[in-house]
C-alpha positions, 0 to 999 in steps of 0.5 A, a space after each residue: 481465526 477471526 474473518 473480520 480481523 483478517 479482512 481489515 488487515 488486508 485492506 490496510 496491507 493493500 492499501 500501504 502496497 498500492 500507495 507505495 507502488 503508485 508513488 513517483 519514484 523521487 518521493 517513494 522513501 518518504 512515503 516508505 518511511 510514514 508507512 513503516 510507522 503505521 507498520 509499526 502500529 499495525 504490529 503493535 495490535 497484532 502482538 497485543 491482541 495476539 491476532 497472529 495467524 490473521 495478521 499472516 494471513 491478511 499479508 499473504 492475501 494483500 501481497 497476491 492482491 499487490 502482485 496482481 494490481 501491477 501484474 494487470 494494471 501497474 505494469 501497463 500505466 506506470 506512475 507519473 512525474 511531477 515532471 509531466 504536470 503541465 498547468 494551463 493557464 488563461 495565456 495558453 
C-alpha cells in the first residue's frame, strides 16, 4: 500500500466532507452535485490506477476525521445563513 496515495485521497475526501458539512443548508445540493463529479474523478483514478485498498483506507480515515470536526467543532458552530450577513455601510 502506498502511504503517499492514501495521504492525498484523505485530504481530498476530508476536504469534500467538511466543505459539504460547512455548506448553508439552502446551497447544500449544489455543492453535492459538484463534488459528486469530483467524486466521480477521483474514482476514475482509483480504478485506473488500481489504487483500491488506498482509496478504502483513505474513505475510512477521512469519515473518522469528518465525524470527529463535527463531533468537536461542528456541532457547537453550526453554518450561517446568508440571512444573517448584515452589511454596514457609511449611513449605519
Amino acid at each position: 500500500m502506498d502511504l503517499g496515495i492514501t495521504l492525498i485521497f484523505t485530504i481530498a475526501f476530508t476536504g469534500i466532507f467538511l466543505i459539504i458539512q460547512r455548506t448553508e443548508r439552502r446551497r447544500r445540493l449544489l455543492v453535492i452535485i459538484i463534488f459528486l463529479i469530483i467524486a466521480e474523478l477521483i474514482r476514475w483514478f482509483v480504478w485506473s490506477r488500481g489504487y483500491h485498498s488506498e482509496a478504502w483506507v483513505a474513505l475510512f480515515i477521512s469519515l473518522i476525521l469528518s465525524f470527529g470536526f463535527w463531533l468537536f467543532i461542528g456541532r457547537y458552530n453550526p453554518p450561517g445563513s446568508s440571512d444573517d450577513i448584515q452589511v454596514i455601510g457609511m449611513d449605519d
